[in-house]
TORDO-959834 format. One record per residue (C-alpha): residue number from 1; residue in three letters; chain; x, y, z. Coordinates in Angstrom, 3 decimals, decimal comma. Example, Ala and Ser with C-alpha at 12.3 -4.5 7.8 and 13.67 -1.06 7.14 Angstrom:
<recs>
 pos code unit       px       py       pz
   1  ALA    A   12,300   -4,500    7,800
   2  SER    A   13,670   -1,060    7,140
</recs>
This chain:
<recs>
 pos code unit       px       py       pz
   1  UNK    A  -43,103  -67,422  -37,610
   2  UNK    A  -44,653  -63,921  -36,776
   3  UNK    A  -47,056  -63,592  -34,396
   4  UNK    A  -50,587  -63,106  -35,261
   5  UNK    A  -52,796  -60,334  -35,166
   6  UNK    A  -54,992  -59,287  -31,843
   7  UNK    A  -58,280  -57,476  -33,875
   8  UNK    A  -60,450  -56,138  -31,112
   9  UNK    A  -63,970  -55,361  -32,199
  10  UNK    A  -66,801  -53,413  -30,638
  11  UNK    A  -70,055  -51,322  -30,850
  12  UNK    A  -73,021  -50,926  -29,342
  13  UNK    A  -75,626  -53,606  -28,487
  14  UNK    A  -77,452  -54,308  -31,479
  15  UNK    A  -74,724  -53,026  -33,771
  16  UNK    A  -74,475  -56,537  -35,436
  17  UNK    A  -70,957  -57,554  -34,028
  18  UNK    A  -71,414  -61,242  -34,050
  19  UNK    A  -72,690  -61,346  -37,751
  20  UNK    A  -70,050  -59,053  -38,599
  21  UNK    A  -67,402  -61,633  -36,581
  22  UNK    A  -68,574  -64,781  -37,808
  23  UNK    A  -68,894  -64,107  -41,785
  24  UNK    A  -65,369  -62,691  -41,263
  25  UNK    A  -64,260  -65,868  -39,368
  26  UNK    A  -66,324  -67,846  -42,109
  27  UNK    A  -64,767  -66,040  -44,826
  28  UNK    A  -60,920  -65,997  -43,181
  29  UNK    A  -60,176  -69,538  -41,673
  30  UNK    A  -56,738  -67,960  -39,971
  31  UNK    A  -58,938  -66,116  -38,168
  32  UNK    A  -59,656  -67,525  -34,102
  33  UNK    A  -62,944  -65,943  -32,707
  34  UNK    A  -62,048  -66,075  -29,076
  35  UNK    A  -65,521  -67,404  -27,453
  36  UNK    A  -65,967  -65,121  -23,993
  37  UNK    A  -67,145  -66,057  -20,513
  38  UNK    A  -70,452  -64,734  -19,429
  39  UNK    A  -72,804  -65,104  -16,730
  40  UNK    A  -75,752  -63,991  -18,393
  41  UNK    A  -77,968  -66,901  -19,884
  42  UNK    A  -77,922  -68,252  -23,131
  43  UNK    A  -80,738  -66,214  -25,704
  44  UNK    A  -82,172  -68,953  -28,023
  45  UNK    A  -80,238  -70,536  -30,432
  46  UNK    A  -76,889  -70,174  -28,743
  47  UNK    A  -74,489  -73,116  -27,980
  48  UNK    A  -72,234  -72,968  -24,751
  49  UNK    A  -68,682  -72,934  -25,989
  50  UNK    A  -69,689  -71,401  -29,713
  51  UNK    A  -71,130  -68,099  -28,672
  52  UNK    A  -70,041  -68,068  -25,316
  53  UNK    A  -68,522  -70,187  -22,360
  54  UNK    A  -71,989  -70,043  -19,798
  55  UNK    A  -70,703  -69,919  -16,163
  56  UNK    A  -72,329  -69,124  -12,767
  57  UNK    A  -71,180  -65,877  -11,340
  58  UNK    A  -69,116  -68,178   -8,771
  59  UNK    A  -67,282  -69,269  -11,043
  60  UNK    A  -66,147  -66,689  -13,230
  61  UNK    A  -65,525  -64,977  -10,069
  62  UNK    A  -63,252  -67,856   -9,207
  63  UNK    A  -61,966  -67,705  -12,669
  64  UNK    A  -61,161  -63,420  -12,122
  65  UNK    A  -59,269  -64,537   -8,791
  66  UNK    A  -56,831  -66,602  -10,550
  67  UNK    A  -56,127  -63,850  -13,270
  68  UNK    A  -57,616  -66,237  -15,777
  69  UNK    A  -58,590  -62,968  -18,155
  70  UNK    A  -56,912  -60,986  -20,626
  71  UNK    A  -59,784  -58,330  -19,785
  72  UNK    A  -63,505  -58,708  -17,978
  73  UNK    A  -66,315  -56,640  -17,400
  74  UNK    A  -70,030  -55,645  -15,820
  75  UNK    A  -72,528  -54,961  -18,538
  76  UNK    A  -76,056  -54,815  -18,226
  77  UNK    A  -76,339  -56,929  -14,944
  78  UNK    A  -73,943  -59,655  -16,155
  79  UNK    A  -69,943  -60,166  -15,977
  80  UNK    A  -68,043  -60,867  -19,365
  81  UNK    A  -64,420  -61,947  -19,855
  82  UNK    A  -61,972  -62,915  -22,167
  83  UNK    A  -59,853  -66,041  -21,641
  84  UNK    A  -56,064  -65,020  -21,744
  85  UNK    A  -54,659  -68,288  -22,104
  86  UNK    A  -56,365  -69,092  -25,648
  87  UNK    A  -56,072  -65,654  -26,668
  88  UNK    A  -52,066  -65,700  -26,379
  89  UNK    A  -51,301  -69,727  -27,980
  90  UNK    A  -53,221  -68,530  -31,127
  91  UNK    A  -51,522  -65,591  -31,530
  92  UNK    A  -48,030  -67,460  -31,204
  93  UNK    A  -49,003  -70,045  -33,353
  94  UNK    A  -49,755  -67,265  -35,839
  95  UNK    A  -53,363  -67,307  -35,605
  96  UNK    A  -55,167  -63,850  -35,818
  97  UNK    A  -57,364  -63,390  -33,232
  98  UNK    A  -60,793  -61,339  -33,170
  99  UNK    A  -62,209  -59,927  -29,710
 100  UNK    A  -65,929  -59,127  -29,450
 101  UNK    A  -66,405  -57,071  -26,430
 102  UNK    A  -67,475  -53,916  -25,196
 103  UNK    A  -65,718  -50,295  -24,700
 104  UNK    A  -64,447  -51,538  -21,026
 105  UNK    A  -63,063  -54,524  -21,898
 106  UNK    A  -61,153  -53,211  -24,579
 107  UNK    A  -59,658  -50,208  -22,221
 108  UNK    A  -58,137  -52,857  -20,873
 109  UNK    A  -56,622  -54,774  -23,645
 110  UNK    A  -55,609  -51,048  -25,021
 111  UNK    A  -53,615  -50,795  -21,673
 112  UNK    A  -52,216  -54,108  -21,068
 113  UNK    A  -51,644  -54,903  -25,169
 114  UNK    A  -49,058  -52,855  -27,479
 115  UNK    A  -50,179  -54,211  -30,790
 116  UNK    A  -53,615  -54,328  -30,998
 117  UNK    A  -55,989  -53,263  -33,891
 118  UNK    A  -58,443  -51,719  -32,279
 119  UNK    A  -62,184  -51,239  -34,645
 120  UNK    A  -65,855  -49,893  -33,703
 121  UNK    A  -68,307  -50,809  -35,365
 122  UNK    A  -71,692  -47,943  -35,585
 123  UNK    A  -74,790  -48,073  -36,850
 124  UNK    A  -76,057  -46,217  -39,742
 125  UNK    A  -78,554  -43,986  -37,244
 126  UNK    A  -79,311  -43,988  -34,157
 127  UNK    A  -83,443  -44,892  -34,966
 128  UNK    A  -81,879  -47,891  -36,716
 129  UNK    A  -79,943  -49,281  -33,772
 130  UNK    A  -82,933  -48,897  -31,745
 131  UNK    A  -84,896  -51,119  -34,381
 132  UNK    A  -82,484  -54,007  -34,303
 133  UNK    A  -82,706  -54,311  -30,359
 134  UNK    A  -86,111  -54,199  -30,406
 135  UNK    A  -86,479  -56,692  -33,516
 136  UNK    A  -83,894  -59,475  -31,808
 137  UNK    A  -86,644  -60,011  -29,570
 138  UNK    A  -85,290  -61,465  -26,794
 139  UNK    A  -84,876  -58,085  -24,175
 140  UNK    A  -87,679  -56,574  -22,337
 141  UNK    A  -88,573  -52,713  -22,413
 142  UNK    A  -86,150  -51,454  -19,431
 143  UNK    A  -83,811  -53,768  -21,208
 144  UNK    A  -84,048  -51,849  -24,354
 145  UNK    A  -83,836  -48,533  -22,935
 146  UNK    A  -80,727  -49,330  -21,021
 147  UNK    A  -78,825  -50,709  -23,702
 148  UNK    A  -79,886  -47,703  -26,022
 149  UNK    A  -78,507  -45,265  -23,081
 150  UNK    A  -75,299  -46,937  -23,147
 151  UNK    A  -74,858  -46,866  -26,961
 152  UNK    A  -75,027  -43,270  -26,259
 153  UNK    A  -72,314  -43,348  -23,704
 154  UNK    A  -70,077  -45,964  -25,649
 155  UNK    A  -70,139  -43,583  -28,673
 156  UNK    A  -68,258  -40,724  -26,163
 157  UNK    A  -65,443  -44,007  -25,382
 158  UNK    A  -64,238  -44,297  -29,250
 159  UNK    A  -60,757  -42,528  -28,921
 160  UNK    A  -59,032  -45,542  -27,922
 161  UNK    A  -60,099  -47,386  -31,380
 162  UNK    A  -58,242  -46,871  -34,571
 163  UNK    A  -60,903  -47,410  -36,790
 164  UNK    A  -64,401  -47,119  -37,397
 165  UNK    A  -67,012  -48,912  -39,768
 166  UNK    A  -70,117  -48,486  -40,251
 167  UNK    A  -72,682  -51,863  -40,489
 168  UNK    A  -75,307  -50,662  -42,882
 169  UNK    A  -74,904  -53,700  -45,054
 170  UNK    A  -73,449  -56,335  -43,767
 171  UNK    A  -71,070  -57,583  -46,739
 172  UNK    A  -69,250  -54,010  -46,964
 173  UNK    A  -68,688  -53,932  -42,941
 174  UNK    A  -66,647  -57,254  -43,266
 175  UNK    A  -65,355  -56,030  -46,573
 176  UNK    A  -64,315  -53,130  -44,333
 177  UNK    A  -62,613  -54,505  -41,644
 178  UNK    A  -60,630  -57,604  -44,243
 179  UNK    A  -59,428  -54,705  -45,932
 180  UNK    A  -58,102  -52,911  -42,542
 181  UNK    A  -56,628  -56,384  -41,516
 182  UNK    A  -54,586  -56,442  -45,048
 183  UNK    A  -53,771  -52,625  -44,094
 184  UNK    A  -52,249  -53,375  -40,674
 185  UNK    A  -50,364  -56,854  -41,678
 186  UNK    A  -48,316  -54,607  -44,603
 187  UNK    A  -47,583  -51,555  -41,629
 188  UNK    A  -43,413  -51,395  -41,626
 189  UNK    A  -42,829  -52,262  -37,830
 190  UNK    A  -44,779  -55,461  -38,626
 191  UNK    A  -42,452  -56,269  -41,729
 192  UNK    A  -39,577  -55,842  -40,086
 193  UNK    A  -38,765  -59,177  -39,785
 194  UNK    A  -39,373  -60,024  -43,392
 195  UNK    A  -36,976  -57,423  -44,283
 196  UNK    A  -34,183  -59,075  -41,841
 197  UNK    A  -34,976  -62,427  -43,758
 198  UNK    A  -34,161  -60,493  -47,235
 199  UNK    A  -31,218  -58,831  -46,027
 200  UNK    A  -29,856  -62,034  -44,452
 201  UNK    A  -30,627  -63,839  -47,840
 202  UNK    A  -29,025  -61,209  -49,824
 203  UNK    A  -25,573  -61,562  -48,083
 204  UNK    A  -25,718  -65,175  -49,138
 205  UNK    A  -25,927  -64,314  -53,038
 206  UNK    A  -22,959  -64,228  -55,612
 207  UNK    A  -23,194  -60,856  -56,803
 208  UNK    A  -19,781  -61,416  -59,583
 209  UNK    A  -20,074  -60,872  -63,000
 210  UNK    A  -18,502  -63,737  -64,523
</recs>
C-alpha cells in the first residue's frame, strides 16, 4: 500500500481555510483533517477535538517538551501545534492527510517533510479579507488590525508553497485544490511503485504465439 498524501494548507486569517478543509474532507472521505492543539479558547460553535484539541498553555508546553509535534507555533497571543503521531499512522495506512496552519508551521513541515503538497489559499482583495474578519464577529478592533498586518506579512512567506488558489467562491477553491490532489497522486516519482507492480506482472505472462 502507498503511503498517503501530506496536503498542507494555509492563508491568511479570514481566508476561509476551515470551510475550504471541511467541504473537501466532506466531499473526499480518504481525506484525515488532522485537528491541531491550541491554547487559545474555543469561538462559539466549536467542539474540542473537532476544530481543535483546547489545552492550557502548560500543557501544550508539556506536550512541545516531549516532541509530541510534527510542527507548532505563536500566533496572535496563542501557541498552535500539530500532533505528529496521528499525522504519520494515517499517512501509512494510506490516508491523505490535510494540515490547516499558518506560514510558520508549515516552514517547518517544508523542512522536516520531503513529500509534501504544499497550497495557499488568498483572498480575492485585500478589502474583502478585511470584511470577512470583521463579519466573523468574534475579534475585537486591535484584534482585527493585527491579523490584517500579518496577512500582509504572510503574503511575502508564499515561496515555500507550490500552489496557490484563490477562495472567491467557495465550490471552485475546493474544486481547485481536488483537482491539484488528482495532479500530484499521477506525478511519476509517486507511480513508481505501480510501475514495479506492472513490470513484475509482465514477467509472469506467456508471451508465445501458439
Amino acid at each position: 500500500m502507498e503511503d498517503g498524501l501530506l496536503l498542507v494548507v494555509s492563508g491568511p486569517a479570514g481566508v476561509g481555510k476551515g470551510n475550504v478543509c471541511q467541504a473537501l474532507c466532506r466531499r473526499n472521505p480518504n481525506l484525515y483533517y488532522s485537528v491541531s492543539c491550541t491554547t487559545r479558547p474555543p469561538r462559539q460553535g466549536e467542539q474540542d477535538g473537532v476544530n481543535y484539541h483546547f489545552v492550557s498553555e502548560q500543557k501544550f508546553k508539556e506536550y512541545l517538551q516531549q516532541g509530541s509535534f510534527l510542527e507548532w507555533a505563536y500566533v496572535h497571543d496563542h501557541y498552535y501545534g500539530t500532533p505528529v503521531h496521528m499525522v504519520r499512522q494515517m499517512l501509512r495506512a494510506g490516508r491523505d492527510v490535510i494540515l490547516e496552519i499558518d506560514t510558520q508551521g508549515a516552514e517547518q513541515v517544508h523542512r522536516n517533510v520531503d513529500d509534501g503538497v504544499f497550497i495557499f489559499l488568498l483572498p480575492p482583495t485585500m478589502p474583502d479579507l478585511i470584511r470577512r474578519i470583521k463579519n466573523r464577529g468574534t475579534e475585537t478592533p486591535e484584534e482585527i488590525r493585527k491579523r490584517f498586518a500579518r496577512a500582509y506579512r504572510e503574503l511575502g512567506e508564499i515561496e515555500i508553497y507550490d500552489y496557490l488558489v484563490i477562495n472567491e467562491i467557495l465550490e471552485v477553491a475546493v474544486s481547485t485544490v481536488e483537482a491539484i490532489i488528482v495532479a500530484e497522486k499521477c506525478r511519476t516519482h509517486r507511480r513508481r511503485g505501480f510501475v514495479q507492480q506492472l513490470l513484475e506482472k509482465g514477467d509472469k505472462f506467456d508471451l508465445s504465439l501458439d
